[in-house]
N, C-alpha and C positions, 0 to 999 in steps of 0.2 A: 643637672636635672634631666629626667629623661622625656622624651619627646609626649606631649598630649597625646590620651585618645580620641577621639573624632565619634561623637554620640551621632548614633545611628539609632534614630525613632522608628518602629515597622509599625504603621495599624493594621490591627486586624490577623486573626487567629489562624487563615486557610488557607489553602495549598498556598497561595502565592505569597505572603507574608511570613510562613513559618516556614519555606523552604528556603526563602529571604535570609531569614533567622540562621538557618543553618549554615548558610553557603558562608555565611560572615563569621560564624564562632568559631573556624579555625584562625582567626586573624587576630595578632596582640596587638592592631592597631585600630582597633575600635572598638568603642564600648558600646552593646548592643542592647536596645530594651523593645520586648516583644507587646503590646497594647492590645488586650483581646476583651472581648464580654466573654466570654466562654472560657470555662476552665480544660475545655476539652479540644482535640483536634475532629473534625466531623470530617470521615470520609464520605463523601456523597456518593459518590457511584455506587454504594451498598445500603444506602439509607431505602431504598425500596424492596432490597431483601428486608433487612429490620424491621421493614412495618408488615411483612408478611413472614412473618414465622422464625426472620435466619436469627443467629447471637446479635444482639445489642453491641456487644463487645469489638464487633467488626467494624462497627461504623463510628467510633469513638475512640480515639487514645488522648489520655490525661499528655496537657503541656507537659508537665513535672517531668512525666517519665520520657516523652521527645527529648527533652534538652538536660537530662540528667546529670552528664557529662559538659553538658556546654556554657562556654562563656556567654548566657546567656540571660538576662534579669525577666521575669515574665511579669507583667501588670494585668491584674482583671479590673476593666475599666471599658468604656464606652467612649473613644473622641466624642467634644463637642462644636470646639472651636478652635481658629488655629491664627495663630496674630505672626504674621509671617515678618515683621519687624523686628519683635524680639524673639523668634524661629521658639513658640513653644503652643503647646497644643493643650486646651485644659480638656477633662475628663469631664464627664455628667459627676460625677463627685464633689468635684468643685477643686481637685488636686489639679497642677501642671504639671508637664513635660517638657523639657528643655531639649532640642536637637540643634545639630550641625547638618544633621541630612536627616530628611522624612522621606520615608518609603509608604505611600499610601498602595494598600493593600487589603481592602474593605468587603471587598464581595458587591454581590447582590442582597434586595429584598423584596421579598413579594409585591406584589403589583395586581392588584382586585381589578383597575379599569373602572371603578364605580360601580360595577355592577351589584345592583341593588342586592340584600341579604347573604352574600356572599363569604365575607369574611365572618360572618357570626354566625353559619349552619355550615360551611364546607370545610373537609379536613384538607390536611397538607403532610408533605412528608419532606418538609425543607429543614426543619433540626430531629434530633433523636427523641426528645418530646414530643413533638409530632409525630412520629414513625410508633410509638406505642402508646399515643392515646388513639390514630386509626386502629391497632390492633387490638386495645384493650374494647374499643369498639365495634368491632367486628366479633368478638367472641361473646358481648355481653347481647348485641343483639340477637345473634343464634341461639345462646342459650335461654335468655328471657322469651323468646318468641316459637322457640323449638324447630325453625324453618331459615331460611336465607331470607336478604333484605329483597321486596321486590324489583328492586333495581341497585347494581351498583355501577355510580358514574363516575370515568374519572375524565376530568376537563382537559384539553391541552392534548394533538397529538407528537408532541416533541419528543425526544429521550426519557425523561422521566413519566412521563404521560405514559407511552409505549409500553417502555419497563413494567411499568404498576401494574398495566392491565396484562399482560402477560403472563406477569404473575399470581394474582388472583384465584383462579380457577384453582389451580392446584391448591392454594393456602387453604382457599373458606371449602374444599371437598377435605382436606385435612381436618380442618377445624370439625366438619359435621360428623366427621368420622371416628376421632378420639371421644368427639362427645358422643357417641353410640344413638346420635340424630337419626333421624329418618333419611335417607338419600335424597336430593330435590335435582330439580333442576335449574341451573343460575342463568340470574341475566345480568353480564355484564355490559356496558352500555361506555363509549370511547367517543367524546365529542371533541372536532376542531374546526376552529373558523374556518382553516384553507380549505381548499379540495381534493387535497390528502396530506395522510401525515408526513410528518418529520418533511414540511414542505421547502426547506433550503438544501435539501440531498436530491439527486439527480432524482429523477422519476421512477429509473428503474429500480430504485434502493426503496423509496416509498410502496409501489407496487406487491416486491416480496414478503414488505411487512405487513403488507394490507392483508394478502392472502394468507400468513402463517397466523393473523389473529384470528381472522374469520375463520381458519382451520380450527381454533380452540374456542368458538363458538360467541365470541364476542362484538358485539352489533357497532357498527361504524357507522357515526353522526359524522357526514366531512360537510362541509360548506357549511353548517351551521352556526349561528352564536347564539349567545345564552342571556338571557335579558335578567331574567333574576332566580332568587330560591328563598324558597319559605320552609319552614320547619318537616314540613310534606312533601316537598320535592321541587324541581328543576322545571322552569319556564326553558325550553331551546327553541326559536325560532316560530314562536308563538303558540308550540306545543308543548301540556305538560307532561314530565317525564318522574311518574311517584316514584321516590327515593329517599331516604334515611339515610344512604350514606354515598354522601358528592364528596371528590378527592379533587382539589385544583392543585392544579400543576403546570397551569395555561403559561403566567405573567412574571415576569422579573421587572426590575427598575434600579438601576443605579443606588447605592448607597449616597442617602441624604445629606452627609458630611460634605459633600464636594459641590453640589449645589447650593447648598447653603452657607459654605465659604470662600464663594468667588471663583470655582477653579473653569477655566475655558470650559464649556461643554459641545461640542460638534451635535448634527439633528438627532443622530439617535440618543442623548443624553450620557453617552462616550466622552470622559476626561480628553483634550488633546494634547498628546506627546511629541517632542521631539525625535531626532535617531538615535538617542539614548534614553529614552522612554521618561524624559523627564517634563513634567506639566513647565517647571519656572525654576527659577535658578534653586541648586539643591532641595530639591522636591522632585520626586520621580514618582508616579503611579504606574502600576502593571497590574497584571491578570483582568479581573472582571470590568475593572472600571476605565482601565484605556482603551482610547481607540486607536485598537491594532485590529489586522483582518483575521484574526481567528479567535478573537476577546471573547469569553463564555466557555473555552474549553479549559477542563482542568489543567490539559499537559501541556497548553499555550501560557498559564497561568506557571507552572514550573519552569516553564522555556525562560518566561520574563524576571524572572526570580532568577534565577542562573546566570544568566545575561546581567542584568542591573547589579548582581554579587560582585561579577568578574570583573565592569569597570569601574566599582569602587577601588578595588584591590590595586589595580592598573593605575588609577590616578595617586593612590595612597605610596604608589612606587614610583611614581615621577614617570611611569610613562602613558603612552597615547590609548584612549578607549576608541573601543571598536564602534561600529554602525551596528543598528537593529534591523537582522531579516528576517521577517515571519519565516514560522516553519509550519507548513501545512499538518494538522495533525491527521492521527491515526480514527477514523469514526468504526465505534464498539456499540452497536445497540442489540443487549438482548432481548426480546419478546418469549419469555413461556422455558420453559425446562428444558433446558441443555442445548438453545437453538439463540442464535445469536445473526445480525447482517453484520459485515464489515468492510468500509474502503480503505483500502492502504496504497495509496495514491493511484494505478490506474487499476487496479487489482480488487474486485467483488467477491466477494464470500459471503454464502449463506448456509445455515444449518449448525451440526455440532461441531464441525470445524471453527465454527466464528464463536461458536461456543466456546471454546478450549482456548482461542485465542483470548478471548476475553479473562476467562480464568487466568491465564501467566501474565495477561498486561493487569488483573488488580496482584497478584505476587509484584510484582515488579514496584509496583504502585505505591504498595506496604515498604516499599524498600526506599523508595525516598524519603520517607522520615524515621526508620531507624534498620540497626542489622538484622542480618539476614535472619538469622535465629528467632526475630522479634517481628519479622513479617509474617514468615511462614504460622509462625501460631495465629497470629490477625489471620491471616489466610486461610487456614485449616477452621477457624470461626465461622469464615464467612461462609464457610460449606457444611455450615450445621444447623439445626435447629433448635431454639428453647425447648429445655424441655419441661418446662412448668408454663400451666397456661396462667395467663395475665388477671384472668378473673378470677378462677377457682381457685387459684393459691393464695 
């Protein structure tokens, strides 16, 4: 008889679980099953083009077609529980999973902070649902209303916060413009607790971004916080700010599976790993949910997928796994039309250069989960725009 395979459970659909997924389905020594709610892979770094104008298609590949080739079982399902006695994991379905090795691999979810009204009036652009109901919303109010909203807010000046409002200006003058609208003038409106944005990058990276938004006409709330939102608009720091359309992007938290099944949490709510990134004996968590010092970045998120791949394969051949060394990543924020910051380790770049760099790292990006042939069209996507609008068709 020939040798068992070794089930290898991954949760969770994104970068760090389906790159997981990959690095394993060259191996005919384990049988792999991928556990996602989502039938799709969501690239994030272009979910804020998608909600302003770019293909849908860029920010979405169907599992199916990722592992079309791969020895790989795909499950749409939701972990709920996980009875690490008899090593299986049941679904919100009420079906189990049976594993030899769990790779938790969950992501984030938004995180309100309690802030009153917030999650029932503000948008978001954390799934591709999100990204086109902000934009089905943005076109329905121009066109209902025949003018721009008085205010648009986007919460949070982190990466995705930045991105949004960057891009904005160009979308909704787009928008006013195929609709043969009257020209306006917009207010777009960027609020963060710190006292500036993207406040864990050195000052000077903050700085460039502050003045390349303000260059594009967009009003910076820094030291502010935001107590609540009613149907009318945004309470910030005891002033109100009339708006129809608030985009949070402030808050993450920890995927609730790991909290609510016992797994070590360190104070920032961080799974704690070992130097083979694993929480307890075969069980390994990486990307979002460990705590490693670059946890939150997509390509740290690919780093620990790659890594946690390589010493399965190592132990599966009798020999020795390596140690875990963070790898400082690459920081890509773009703000506004073809102007990007970026640190690559001691090295700053601002303008269309960080631009263009940003361009070949999502090419590159597309290429981690399939060939080359099959990024460049993702890629070639994400440099277009729909060309039917969301409401009128």
């Amino acid at each position: 008889m020939g040798e068992s395979l070794q089930k290898v459970l991954i949760l969770g659909g994104g970068f760090a679980g389906v790159k997981a997924a990959l690095e394993l389905s060259d191996s005919h020594k384990f049988e792999v099953t991928l556990l996602s709610d989502q039938a799709n892979f969501r690239y994030y770094p272009s979910l804020f083009h998608a909600a302003t104008g770019g293909k849908m298609a860029a920010s979405s590949i169907p599992l199916v077609e990722i592992f079309d080739d791969k020895l790989v079982k795909i499950v749409k399902d939701s972990a709920k529980t996980l009875d690490r006695n008899k090593k299986l994991v049941k679904g919100t379905r009420g079906k189990t999973y049976n594993y030899d090795i769990l790779i938790v691999a969950l992501g984030v979810v938004t995180n309100y902070f309690g802030v009153k009204g917030l999650e029932k009036y503000s948008y978001s652009i954390k799934t591709q649902q999100d990204a086109q109901e902000l934009r089905e919303h943005i076109h329905k109010q121009l066109i209902d209303e025949q003018k721009p909203d008085v205010n648009y807010v986007v919460i949070g000046g982190g990466p995705t916060g930045v991105e949004l409002a960057g891009a904005l200006p160009a979308y909704i003058n787009h928008v006013i413009k195929s609709h043969n609208l009257a020209p306006a003038k917009l207010h777009i409106d960027l609020v963060e607790a710190a006292h500036r944005l993207m406040p864990r990058m050195p000052r000077s990276y903050s700085v460039a971004i502050q003045k390349h938004l303000r260059k594009l006409g967009i009003k910076l709330y820094l030291g502010q916080s935001v107590q609540g939102e009613t149907a009318e608009g945004l309470m910030v720091n005891g002033y109100p700010i009339e708006s129809h359309t608030v985009i949070w992007t402030a808050g993450v938290t920890n995927h609730p599976f790991l909290e609510a099944n016992g797994f070590v949490m360190n104070e920032h709510g961080k799974a704690v790993v070992d130097e083979q990134l694993k929480s307890e004996h075969d069980i390994y968590v990486i990307g979002d949910n460990a705590d490693t010092p670059y946890s939150g970045m997509a390509q740290t998120a690919l780093y620990d997928a790659v890594f946690v791949a390589k010493n399965l394969k190592r132990l599966s051949a009798g020999q020795k796994t390596n140690a875990y060394t963070p790898k400082k990543p690459v920081y890509v924020t773009p703000a506004g039309p073809r102007w990007a910051a970026v640190i690559w380790g001691k090295v700053h770049l601002y303008g269309w250069v960080g631009w263009a760099l940003r361009s070949a790292a999502d090419l590159a990006g597309y290429h981690d989960f399939g060939p080359w042939w099959q990024a460049s069209r993702l890629w070639l996507d994400e440099n277009e725009r729909e060309k039917n609008c969301p409401v009128c068709s």
